[in-house]
C-alpha positions in Angstrom: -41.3 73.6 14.2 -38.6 73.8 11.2 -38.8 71.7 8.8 -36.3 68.7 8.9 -34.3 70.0 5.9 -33.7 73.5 7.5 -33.2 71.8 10.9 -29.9 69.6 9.0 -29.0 72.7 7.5 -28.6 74.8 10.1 -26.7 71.9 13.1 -24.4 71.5 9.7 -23.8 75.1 9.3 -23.0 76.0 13.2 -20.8 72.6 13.1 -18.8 74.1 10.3 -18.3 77.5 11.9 -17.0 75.8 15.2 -14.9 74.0 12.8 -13.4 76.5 11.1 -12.1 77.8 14.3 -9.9 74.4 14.3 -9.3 74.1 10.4 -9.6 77.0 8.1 -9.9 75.1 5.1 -13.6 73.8 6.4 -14.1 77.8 6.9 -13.6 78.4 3.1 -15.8 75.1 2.2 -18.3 76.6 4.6 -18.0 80.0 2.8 -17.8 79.0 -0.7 -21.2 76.2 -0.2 -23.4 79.1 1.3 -22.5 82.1 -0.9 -23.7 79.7 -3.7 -27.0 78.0 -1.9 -27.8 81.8 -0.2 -30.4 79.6 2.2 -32.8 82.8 3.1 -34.0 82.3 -0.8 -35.0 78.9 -0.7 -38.3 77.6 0.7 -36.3 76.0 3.6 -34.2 78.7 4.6 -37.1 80.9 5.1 -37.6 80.4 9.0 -34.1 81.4 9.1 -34.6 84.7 8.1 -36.2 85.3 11.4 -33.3 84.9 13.1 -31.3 87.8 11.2 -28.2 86.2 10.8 -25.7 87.0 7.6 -24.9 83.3 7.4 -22.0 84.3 4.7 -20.8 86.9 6.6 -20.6 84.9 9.6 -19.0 82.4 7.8 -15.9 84.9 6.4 -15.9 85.9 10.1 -15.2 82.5 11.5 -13.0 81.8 8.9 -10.4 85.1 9.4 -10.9 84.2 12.9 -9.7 80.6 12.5 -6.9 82.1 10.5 -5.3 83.8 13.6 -5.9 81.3 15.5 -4.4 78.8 13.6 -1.7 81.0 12.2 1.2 79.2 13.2 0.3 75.9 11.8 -0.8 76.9 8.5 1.5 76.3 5.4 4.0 79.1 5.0 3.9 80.5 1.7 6.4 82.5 -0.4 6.0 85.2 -0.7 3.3 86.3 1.5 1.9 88.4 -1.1 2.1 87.8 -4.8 1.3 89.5 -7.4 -1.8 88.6 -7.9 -2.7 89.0 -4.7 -0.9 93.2 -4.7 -2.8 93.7 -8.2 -6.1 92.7 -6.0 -5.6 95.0 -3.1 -4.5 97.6 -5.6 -7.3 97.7 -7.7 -9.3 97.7 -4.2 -7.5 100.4 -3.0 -8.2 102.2 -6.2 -12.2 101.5 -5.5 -11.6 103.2 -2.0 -10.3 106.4 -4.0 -13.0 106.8 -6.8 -15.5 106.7 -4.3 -13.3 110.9 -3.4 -12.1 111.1 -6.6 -15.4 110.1 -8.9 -18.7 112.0 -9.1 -20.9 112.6 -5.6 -23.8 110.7 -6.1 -26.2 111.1 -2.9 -29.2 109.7 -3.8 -27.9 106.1 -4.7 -26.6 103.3 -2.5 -23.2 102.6 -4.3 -21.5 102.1 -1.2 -22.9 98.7 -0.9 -20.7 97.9 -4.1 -17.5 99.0 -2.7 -18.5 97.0 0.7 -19.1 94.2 -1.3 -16.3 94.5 -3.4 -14.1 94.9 -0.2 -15.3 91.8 1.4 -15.0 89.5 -1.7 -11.3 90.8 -2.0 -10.6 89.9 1.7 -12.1 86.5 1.7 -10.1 85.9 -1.7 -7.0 87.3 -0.1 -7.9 84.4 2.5 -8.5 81.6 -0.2 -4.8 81.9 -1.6 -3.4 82.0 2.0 -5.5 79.1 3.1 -5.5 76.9 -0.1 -1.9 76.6 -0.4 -1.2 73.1 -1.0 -2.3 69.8 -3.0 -4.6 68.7 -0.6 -6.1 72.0 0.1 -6.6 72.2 -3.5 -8.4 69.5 -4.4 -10.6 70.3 -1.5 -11.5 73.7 -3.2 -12.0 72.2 -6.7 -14.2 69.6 -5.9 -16.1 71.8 -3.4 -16.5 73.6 -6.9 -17.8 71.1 -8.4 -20.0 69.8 -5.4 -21.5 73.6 -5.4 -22.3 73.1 -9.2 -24.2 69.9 -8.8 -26.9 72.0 -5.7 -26.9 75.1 -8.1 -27.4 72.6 -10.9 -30.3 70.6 -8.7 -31.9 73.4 -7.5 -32.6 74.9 -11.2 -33.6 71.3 -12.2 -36.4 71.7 -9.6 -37.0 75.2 -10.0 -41.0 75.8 -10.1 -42.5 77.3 -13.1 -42.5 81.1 -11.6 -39.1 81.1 -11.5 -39.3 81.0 -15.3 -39.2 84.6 -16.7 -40.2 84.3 -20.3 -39.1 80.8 -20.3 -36.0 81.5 -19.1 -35.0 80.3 -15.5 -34.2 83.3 -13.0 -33.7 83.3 -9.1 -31.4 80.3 -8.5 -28.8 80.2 -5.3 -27.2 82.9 -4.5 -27.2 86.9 -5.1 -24.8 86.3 -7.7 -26.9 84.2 -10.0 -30.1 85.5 -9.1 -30.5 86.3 -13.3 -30.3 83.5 -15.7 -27.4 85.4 -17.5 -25.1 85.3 -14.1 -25.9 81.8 -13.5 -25.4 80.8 -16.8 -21.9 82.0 -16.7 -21.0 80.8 -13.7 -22.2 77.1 -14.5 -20.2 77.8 -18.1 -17.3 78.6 -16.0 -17.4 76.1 -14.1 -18.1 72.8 -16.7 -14.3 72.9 -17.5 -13.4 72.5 -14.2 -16.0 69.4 -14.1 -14.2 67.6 -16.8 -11.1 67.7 -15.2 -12.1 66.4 -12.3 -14.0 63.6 -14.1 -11.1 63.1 -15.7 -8.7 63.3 -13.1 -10.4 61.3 -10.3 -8.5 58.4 -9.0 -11.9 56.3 -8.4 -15.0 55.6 -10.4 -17.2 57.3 -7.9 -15.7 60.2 -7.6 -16.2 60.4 -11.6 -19.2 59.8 -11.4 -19.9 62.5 -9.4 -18.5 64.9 -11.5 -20.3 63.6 -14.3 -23.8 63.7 -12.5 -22.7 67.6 -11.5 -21.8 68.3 -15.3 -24.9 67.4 -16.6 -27.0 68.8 -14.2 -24.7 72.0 -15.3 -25.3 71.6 -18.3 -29.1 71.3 -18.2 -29.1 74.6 -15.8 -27.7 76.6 -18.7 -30.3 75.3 -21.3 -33.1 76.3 -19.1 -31.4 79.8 -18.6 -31.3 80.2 -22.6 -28.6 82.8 -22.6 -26.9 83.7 -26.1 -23.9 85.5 -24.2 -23.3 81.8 -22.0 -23.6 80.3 -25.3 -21.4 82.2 -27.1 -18.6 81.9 -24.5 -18.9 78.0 -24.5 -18.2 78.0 -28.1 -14.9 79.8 -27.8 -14.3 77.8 -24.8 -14.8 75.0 -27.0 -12.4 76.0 -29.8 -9.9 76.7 -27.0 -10.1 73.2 -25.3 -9.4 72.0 -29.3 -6.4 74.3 -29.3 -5.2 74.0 -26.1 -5.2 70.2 -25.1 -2.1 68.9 -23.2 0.0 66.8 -25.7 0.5 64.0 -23.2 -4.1 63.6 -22.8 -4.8 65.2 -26.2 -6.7 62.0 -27.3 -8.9 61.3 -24.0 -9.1 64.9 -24.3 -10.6 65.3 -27.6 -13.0 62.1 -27.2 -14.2 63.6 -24.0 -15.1 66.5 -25.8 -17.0 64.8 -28.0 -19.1 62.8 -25.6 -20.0 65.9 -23.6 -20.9 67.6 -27.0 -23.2 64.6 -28.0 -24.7 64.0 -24.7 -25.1 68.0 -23.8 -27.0 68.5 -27.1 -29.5 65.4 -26.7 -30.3 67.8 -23.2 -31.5 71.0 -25.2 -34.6 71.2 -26.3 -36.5 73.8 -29.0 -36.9 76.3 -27.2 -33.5 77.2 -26.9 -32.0 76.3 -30.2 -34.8 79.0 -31.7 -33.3 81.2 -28.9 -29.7 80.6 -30.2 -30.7 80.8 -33.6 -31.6 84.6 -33.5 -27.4 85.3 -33.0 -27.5 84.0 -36.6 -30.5 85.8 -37.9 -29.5 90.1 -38.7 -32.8 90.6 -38.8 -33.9 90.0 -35.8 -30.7 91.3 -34.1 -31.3 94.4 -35.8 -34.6 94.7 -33.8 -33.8 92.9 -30.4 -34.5 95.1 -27.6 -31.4 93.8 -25.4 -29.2 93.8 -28.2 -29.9 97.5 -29.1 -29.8 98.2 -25.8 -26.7 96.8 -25.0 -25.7 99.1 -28.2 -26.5 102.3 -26.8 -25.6 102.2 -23.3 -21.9 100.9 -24.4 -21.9 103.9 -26.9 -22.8 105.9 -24.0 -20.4 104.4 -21.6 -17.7 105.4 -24.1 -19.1 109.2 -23.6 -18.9 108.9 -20.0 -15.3 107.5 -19.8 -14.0 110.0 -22.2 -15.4 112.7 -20.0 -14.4 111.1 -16.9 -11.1 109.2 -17.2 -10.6 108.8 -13.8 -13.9 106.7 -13.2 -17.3 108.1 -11.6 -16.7 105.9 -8.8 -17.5 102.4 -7.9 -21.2 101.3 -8.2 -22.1 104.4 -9.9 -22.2 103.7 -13.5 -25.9 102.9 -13.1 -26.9 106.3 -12.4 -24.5 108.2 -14.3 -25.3 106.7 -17.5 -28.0 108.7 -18.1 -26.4 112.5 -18.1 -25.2 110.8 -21.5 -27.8 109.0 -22.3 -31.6 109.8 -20.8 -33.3 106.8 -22.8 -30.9 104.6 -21.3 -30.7 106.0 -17.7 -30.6 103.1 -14.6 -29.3 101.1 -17.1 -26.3 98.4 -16.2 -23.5 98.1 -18.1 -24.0 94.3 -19.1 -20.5 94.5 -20.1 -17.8 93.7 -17.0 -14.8 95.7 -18.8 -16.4 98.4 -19.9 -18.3 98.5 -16.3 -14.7 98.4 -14.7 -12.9 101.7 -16.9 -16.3 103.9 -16.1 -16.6 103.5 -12.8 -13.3 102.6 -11.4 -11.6 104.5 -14.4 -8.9 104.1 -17.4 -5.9 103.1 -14.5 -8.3 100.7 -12.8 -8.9 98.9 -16.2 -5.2 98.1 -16.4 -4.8 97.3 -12.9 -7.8 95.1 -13.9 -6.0 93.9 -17.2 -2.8 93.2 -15.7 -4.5 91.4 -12.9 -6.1 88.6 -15.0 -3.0 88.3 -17.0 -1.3 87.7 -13.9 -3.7 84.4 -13.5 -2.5 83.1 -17.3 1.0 84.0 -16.0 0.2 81.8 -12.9 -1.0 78.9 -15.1 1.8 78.8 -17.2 4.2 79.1 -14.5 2.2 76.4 -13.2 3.0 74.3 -17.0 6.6 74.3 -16.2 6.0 73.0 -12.9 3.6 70.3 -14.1 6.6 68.0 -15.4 7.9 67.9 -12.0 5.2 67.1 -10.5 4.0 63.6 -8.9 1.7 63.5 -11.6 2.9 65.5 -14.6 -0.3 64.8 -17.0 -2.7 64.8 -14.3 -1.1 68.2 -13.2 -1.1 69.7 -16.6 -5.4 68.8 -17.0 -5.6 71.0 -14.3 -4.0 74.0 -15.5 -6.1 73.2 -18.9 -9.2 73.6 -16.8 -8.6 76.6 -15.1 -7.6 78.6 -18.4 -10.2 77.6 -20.2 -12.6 78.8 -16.8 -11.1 82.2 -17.0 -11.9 82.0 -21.1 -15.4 81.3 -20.6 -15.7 83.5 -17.8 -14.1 86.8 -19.7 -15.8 85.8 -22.7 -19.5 85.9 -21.1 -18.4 89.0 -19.1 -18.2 91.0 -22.6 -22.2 90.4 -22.7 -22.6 90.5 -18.9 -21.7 92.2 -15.8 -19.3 89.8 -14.1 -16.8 92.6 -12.2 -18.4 92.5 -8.7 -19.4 88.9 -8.9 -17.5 87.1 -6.0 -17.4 83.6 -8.2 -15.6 85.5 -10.9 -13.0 86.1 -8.6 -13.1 82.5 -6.9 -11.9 81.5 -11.2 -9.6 84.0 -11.1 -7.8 83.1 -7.9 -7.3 79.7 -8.6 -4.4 79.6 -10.8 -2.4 81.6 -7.3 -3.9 78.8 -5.5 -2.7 76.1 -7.6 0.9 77.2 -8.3 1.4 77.8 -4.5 0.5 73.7 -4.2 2.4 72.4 -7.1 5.0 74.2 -6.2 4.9 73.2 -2.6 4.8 69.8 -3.9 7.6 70.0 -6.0 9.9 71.5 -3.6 9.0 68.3 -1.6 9.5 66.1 -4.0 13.0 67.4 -5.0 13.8 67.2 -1.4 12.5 63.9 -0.9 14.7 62.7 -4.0 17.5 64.8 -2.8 17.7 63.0 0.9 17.5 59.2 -1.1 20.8 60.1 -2.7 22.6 60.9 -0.2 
């Protein structure tokens, strides 16, 4: 007999398919709460693996399939597809044609990268069609934030073999199976956190988000990743920077608080972890570090001699006609990971794609004032940019390009300015019909 827990989990997760027929928007909760959790990995979720079922997949599935069926009644948007959302089927497209145009690797399983890479850009596709209004929004922001605090709990009762020389690995999903992805992702995500702490209309739902942050917070010590850390301190700087005028006060105490109570989580361990960025010495002789090193000065090689990229997922078994010592190596860099394999136009496709978001958010600034709730609207936009900061920042040190949660950051700025602009229109209207 299943246990109770995966017996809950599994009546919840058919009850949220058959609803997702009826509502799309519970399809992308579904999706979104799953991709992170990834069931099949936990202790629970392991009598499900009997049963063979892609529980993400058939998630996505009943979500499209909700779409159509619901077409009709969904929110229009304009236009139908942004330019965001071309820049992301471009740059798939592109994908598609260095798997022809790139080098013929037979003896690796790349095409599991573009299929992965395919189905993250259709289910994003689906996110900005679905989440196209205020309510919708905060529906995928605090599902956000809910998925934080289960990633957060389940690396706060992660067993001690989970600890890879005291740092904490195989937490949720695929995505954050190393502490390095799952430390960026909870990075990514603490802005968001604070906004909605911030933003929430009553004291439990603050608390919530406060709960969530810190069990965040605490996820990211026990990872004790330098390239997490480094990207929190620029995100840091930024949020100084950056604070809307009209909140910069609350802003800047909240900042402090968080600072105060997220240091009294750390512990020794990872401060003498930290303390080695600091220490030439030891970077001089750190095995990742000069690693890293070589298989970027490699990569440089590589997409010198092959401009047009050596195809998606292949960079990993390329590297080493370039470099032998560093053969099967990763990238652990997302941009450089993107010019090599998908090659120098894919980068700017790339490039121009996550300006587009920043262009998004600002456009979403102007909007702000006319919003319901111009402050409230502008904390949001603060939140998101300093998500994609954190998220960029950490992907310099990391491989972040075929992460599906990356993208999730990225979308949301298209998401947002579709809802505050929907509300806006309706607000002018509304305003427009009491005077006359």
């Amino acid at each position: 007999m299943w246990p109770l827990r995966t017996m809950s989990f599994f009546v919840l997760f058919v009850l949220m398919c058959a609803l997702s027929l009826v509502c799309p928007l519970v399809g992308i909760v579904n999706y979104l709460m799953i991709y992170q959790i990834n069931p099949t990995t936990s202790w629970w979720g392991k009598p499900l693996v009997t049963l063979g079922i892609r529980f993400s997949m058939l998630a996505a599935v009943c979500l499209m399939v909700g779409m159509v069926l619901n077409w009709t009644r969904m929110p229009r948007v304009r236009p139908l597809i942004c330019t965001w959302q071309a820049l992301l089927i471009l740059l798939v497209v592109i994908a598609v044609i260095s798997r022809v145009i790139g080098l013929e690797v037979t003896d690796w399983p790349t095409e599991l990268t573009l299929e992965k890479f395919a189905k993250m850009a259709i289910f994003v596709l689906c996110l900005t069609h679905v989440v196209s209004d205020m309510k919708s929004f905060l529906v995928l922001f605090w599902t956000l934030v809910a998925g934080s605090l289960m990633l957060g709990y389940d690396a706060y009762t992660a067993p001690q073999w989970q600890f890879m020389q005291g740092r904490l690995d195989d937490v949720g999903g695929p995505d954050f199976q190393a502490s390095s992805g799952l430390a960026a992702h909870m990075a990514a995500m603490l802005p968001l956190i604070g906004v909605a702490a911030m933003t929430a209309k009553k004291w439990r739902w603050r608390i919530f988000a406060l709960v969530a942050g810190a069990f965040s917070v605490n996820a990211i010590i026990l990872c004790r990743t330098r390239s997490a850390f480094i990207a929190i301190i620029v995100a840091a700087i930024a949020a100084v920077l950056l604070a809307p005028r009209a909140r910069r006060f609350r802003v800047y105490i909240a900042i402090g608080i968080a600072a105060v109570a997220s240091f009294s989580l750390t512990d020794r361990y990872f401060w003498e972890r930290m303390d080695t960025l600091q220490d030439e010495e030891y970077m001089a002789q750190d095995v990742a570090v000069s690693m890293r090193k070589q298989v970027w000065a490699a990569a440089m090689v590589m997409i010198a001699d092959q401009p047009q990229g050596v195809g998606c997922g292949n960079f990993a078994r390329v590297i080493g006609r370039y470099d032998h010592e560093v053969r099967y190596r990763g990238s652990h860099n997302t941009f450089i990971l993107c010019c090599a394999e998908l090659g120098i136009h894919g980068f700017v496709v790339f490039a121009m794609l996550i300006g587009a978001s920043f262009v998004q958010l600002y456009r979403c600034r102007a909007l702000a004032m006319q919003s319901r709730d111009p402050p409230r609207s502008m904390l949001f936009v603060y939140g998101m940019v300093l998500s994609i900061i954190v998220y960029c920042t950490a992907g310099v040190f990391t491989e972040r390009f075929y992460v599906e949660s990356f993208w999730w950051v990225l979308a949301l700025p298209t998401c947002y300015y579709r809802a505050i602009h929907r509300e806006t229109e309706l607000r002018i209207e509304k305003i427009e019909n009491v005077g006359m």
